[in-house]
ZAVO-215806 format. One record per residue (C-alpha): residue number from 0; residue in one letter; x, y negated, z. Coordinates in steps of 0.5 Angstrom, whole numbers, plus 500, padded with zeros to 3 digits. Layout:
// residues N
{NUM, "a", {X, Y, Z}}
...
// end
This chain:
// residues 258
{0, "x", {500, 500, 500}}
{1, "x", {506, 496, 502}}
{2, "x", {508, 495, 494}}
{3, "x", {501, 493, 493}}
{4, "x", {501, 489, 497}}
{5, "x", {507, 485, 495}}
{6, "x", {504, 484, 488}}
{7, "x", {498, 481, 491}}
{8, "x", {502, 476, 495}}
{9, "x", {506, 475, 489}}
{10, "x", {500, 473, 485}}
{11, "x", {497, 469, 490}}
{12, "x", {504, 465, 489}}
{13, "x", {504, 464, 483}}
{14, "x", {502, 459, 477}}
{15, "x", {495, 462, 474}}
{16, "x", {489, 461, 478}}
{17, "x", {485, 466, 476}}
{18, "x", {490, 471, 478}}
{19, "x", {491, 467, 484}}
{20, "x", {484, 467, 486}}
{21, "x", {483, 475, 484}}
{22, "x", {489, 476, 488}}
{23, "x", {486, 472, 494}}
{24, "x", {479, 476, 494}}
{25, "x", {483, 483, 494}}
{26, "x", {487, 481, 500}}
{27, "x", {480, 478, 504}}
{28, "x", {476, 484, 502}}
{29, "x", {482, 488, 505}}
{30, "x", {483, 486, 512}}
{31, "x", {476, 486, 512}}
{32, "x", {475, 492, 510}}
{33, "x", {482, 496, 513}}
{34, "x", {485, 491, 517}}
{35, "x", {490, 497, 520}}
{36, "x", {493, 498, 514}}
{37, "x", {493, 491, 512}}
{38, "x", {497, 488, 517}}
{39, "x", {501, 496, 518}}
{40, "x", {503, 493, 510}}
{41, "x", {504, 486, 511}}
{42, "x", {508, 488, 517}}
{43, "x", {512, 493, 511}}
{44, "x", {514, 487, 506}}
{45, "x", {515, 483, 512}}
{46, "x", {520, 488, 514}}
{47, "x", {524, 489, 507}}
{48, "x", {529, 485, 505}}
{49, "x", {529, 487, 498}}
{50, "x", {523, 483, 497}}
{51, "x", {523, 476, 495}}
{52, "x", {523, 471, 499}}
{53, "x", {517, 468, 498}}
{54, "x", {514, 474, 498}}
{55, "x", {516, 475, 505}}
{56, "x", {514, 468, 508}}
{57, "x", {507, 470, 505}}
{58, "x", {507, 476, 508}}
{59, "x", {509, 473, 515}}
{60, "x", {504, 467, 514}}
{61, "x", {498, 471, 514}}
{62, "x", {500, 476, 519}}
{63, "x", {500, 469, 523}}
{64, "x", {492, 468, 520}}
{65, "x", {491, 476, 522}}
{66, "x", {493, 475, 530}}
{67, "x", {490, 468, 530}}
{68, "x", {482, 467, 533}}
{69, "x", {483, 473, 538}}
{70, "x", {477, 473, 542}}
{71, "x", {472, 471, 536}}
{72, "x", {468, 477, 535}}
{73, "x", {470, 480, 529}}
{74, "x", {477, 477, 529}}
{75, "x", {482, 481, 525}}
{76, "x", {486, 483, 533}}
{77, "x", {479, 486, 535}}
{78, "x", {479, 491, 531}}
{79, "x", {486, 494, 531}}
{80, "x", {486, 497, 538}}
{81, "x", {491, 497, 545}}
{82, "x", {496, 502, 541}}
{83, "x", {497, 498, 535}}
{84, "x", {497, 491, 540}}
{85, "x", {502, 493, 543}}
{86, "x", {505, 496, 536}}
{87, "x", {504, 489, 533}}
{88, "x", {508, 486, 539}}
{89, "x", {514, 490, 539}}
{90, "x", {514, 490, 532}}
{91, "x", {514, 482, 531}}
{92, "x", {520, 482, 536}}
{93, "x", {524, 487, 533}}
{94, "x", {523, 482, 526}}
{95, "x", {525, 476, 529}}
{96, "x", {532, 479, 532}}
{97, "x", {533, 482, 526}}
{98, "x", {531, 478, 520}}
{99, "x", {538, 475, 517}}
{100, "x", {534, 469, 513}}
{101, "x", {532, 462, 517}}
{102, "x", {526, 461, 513}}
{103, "x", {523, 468, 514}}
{104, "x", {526, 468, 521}}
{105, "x", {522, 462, 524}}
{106, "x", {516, 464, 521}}
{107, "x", {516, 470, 525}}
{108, "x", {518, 465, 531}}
{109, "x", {512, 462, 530}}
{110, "x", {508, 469, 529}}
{111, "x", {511, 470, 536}}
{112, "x", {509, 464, 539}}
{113, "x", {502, 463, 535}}
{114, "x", {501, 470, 539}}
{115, "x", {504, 469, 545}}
{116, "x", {499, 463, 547}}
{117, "x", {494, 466, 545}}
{118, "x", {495, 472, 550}}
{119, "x", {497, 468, 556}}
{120, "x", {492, 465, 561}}
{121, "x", {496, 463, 567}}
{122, "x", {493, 460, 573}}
{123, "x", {495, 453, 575}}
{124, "x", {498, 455, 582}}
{125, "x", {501, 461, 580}}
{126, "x", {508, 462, 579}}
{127, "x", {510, 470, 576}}
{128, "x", {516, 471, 575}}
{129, "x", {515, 475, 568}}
{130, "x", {507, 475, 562}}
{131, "x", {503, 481, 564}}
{132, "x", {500, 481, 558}}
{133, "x", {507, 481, 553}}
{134, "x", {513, 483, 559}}
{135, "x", {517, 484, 554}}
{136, "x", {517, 478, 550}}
{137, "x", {521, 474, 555}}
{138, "x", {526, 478, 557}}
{139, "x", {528, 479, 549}}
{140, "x", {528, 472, 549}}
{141, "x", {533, 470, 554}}
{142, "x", {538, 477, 552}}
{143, "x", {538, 474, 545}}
{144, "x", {539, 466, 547}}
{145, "x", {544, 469, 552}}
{146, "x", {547, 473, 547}}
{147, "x", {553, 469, 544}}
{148, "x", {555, 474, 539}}
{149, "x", {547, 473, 536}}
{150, "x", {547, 468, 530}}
{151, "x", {547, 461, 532}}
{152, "x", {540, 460, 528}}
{153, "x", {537, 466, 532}}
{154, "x", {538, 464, 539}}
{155, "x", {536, 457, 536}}
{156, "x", {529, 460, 534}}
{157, "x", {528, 463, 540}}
{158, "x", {528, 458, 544}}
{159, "x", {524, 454, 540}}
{160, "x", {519, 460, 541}}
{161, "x", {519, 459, 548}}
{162, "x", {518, 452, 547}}
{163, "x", {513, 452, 544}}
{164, "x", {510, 457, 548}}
{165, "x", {511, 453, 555}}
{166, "x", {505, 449, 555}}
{167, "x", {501, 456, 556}}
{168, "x", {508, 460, 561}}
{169, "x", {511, 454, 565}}
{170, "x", {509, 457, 571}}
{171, "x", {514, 464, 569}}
{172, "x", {520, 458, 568}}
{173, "x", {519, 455, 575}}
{174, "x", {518, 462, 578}}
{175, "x", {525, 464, 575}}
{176, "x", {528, 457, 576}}
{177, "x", {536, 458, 578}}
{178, "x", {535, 463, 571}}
{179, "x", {532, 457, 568}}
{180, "x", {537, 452, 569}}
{181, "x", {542, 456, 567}}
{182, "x", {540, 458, 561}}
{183, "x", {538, 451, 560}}
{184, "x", {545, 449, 563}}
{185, "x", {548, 455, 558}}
{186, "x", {545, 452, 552}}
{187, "x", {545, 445, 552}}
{188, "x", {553, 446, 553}}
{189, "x", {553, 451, 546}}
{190, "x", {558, 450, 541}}
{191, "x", {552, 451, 536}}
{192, "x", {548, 444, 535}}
{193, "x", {542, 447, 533}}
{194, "x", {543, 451, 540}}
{195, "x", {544, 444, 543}}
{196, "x", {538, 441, 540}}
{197, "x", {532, 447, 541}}
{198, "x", {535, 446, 549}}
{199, "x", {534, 440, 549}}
{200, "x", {528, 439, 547}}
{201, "x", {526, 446, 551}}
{202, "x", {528, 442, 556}}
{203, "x", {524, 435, 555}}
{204, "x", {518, 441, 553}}
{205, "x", {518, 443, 561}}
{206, "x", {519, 436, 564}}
{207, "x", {513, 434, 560}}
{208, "x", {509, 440, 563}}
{209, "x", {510, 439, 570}}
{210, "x", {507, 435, 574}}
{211, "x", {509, 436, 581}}
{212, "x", {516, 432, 582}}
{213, "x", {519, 437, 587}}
{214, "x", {518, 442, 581}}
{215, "x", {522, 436, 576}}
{216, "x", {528, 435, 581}}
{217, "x", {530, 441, 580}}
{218, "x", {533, 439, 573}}
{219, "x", {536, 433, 575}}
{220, "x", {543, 437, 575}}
{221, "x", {542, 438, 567}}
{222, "x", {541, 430, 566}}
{223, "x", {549, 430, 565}}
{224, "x", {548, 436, 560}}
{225, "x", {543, 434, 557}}
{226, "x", {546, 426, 556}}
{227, "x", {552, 430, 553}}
{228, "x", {548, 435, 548}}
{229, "x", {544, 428, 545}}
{230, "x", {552, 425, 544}}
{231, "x", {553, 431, 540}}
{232, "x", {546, 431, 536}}
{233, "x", {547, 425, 534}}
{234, "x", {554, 425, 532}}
{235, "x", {552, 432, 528}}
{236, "x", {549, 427, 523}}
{237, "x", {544, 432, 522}}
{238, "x", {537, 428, 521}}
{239, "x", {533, 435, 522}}
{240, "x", {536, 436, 529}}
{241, "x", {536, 429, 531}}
{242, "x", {529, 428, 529}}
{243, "x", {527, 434, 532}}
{244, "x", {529, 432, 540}}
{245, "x", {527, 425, 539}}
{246, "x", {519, 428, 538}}
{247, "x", {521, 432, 543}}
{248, "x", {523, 427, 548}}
{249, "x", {516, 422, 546}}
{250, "x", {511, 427, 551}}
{251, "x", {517, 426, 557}}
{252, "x", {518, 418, 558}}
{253, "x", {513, 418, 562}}
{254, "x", {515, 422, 566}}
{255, "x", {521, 421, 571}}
{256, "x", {526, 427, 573}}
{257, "x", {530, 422, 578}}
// end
């Protein structure tokens, strides 16, 4: 089904809108059809590095639209059943440690990320140490920023994927606080810009999701860390990563750590 599968994308991509159109047709009535092995098959191109790249990139947004909508009755996610979720889940982290194309590679961070809020529901007051409902996701997270010899862009994209995911498990990053600050510390301080800008933005990502001024002091150590890592950023003169942390630090001036 995978070959198939790759054709239809194929001609969802391209110029011929008749074709176009009969490709989209063929790939709705699938999923709602045989949603299983649908999204088993888009799992496959997306796994296969002999495919086209845009190919792949396809294949990775609507597995994002297939984990999209959750609770919906009828949602693509309802159907699959708890092996597959947890299938699913493994899978995903698996094609993001292991995907060699930045483009690809993000698209299945935002997969994760786009999931991961979707399954995470943490009370307010309450600070676990780990997600009940993916424990996976973190630790895998963390061993691949943590990890030196993993590529520069990898351990950037993973800490972008738990930026982006803060707003729903700010609560766990407390609760794990001296691991925070030092992976925190660890990064801001990376040989790599890409590093030190998704730290920095994960960074003022957390400041901006706690209000408690007890739970902001913790970071005041990191101010010097993160002063440096913006002296770096700039002197890159990478407008990409620039820009990147100073819309990240737009949600925290008005927030104080000091």
């Amino acid at each position: 089904m995978a070959d198939e599968l790759a054709q239809t994308l194929q001609q969802i991509l391209g110029n011929d809108n008749e074709a176009r159109a009969a490709a989209e047709k063929r790939y709705s009535d699938a999923r709602a059809q045989n949603p299983a092995p649908t999204v088993a098959a888009l799992f496959q191109v997306l796994s296969e590095p002999q495919r086209p790249e845009g190919v792949r990139e396809q294949a990775a947004v609507l597995l994002r639209q297939c984990m999209g909508k959750l609770r919906e009755e009828g949602s693509t996610w309802s159907k699959l059943g708890e092996q597959t979720h947890g299938e699913c889940k493994a899978k995903l982290l698996q094609l993001m440690e292991g995907e060699a194309l930045p483009k690809v590679r993000r698209k299945v961070a935002a997969v994760v990320q786009g999931l991961g809020n979707q399954l995470v529901s943490i009370d307010q007051n309450a600070r676990p140490t780990n997600i009940e409902t993916w424990p996976e996701m973190m630790p895998t997270l963390m061993r691949i920023i943590m990890d030196g010899s993993k590529d520069s862009g990898l351990r950037a994209d993973a800490l972008w994927t738990v930026k982006e995911m803060l707003t729903s498990m700010w609560q766990v990053m407390v609760a794990n606080g001296q691991q925070t600050l030092m992976v925190l510390k660890t990064c801001l301080g990376d040989a790599a810009v890409g590093v030190r800008s998704s730290a920095a933005g994960l960074l003022c990502e957390m400041i901006d999701n706690l209000d408690a001024k007890a739970e902001r002091d913790a970071f005041i150590p990191l101010i010097q860390d993160l002063c440096m890592a913006l002296e770096a950023i700039a002197s890159s003169g990478s407008s990409d990563q620039i820009n990147s942390v100073l819309q990240a630090m737009e949600g925290t001036d008005r927030k104080s750590v000091v």
